[in-house]
N, C-alpha and C positions, 0 to 999 in steps of 0.2 A: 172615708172615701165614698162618693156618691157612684152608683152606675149607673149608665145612660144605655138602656133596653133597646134604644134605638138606633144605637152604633153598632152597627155591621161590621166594621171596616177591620179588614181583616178576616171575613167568617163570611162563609156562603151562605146565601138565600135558602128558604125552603125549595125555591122552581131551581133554586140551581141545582140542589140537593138532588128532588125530583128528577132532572135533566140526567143526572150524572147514572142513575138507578136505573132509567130507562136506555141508558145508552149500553150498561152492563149488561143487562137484559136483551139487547139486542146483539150484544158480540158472541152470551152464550149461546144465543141462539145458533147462530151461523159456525160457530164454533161446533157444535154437537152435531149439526146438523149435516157437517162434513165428513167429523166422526161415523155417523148413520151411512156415508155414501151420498148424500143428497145436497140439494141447496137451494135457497130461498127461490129462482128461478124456476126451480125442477117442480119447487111447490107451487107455484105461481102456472105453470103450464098447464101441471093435472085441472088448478078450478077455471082455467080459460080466462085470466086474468094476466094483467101487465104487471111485470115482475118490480115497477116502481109500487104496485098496489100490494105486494107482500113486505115489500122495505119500511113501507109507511106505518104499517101494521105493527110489524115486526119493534120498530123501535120506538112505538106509543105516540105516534103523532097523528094517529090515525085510529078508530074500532071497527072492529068488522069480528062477531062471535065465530062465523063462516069459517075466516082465514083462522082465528086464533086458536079454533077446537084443530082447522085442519093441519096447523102446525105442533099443536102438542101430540097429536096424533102418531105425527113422522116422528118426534123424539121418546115417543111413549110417554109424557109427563101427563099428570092431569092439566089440565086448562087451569085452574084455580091456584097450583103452582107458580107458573108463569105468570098467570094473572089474577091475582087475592081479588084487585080492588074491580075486575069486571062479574067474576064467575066466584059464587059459593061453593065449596065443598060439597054440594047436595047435586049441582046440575050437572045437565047432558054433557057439558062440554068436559067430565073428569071420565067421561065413557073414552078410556086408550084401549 
């Protein structure tokens, strides 16, 4: 039997893959972050930002290091947890 590398069908994309990974990333966010007492708003208020500006962030449709260190902050996490593919293990943004 031959296979044809190019049939999909049936099996997600890598952007879908991606999409799905960032959307996970964004419920735990808001998820812990409720945990914590807080929420994306409450974060969004401290940096004087519109709270569609922490949404964006939040579920990777958008970067902003600002918003991202400011959010792993409120959950304690490093930056570089939530986000491998923006922050190194070495940078500012793993300063909780």
């Amino acid at each position: 039997m031959l296979y044809d590398f190019d049939d999909f069908s049936g099996h997600s994309t890598a952007t879908e893959h991606l999409e799905r990974l960032r959307l996970q990333r964004h419920e735990f966010i808001k998820s812990h972050l409720r945990l914590a007492g807080t929420s994306l708003a409450e974060l969004s208020r401290e940096l004087g930002l519109k709270s569609g500006t922490m949404t964006t962030v939040s579920k990777g449709k958008g970067q902003s290091k600002r918003v991202q260190i400011h959010i792993a902050k409120a959950l304690n996490i490093p930056a570089s947890t939530l986000w491998p593919e923006v922050f190194s293990k070495d940078t500012e943004g793993d300063q909780t």
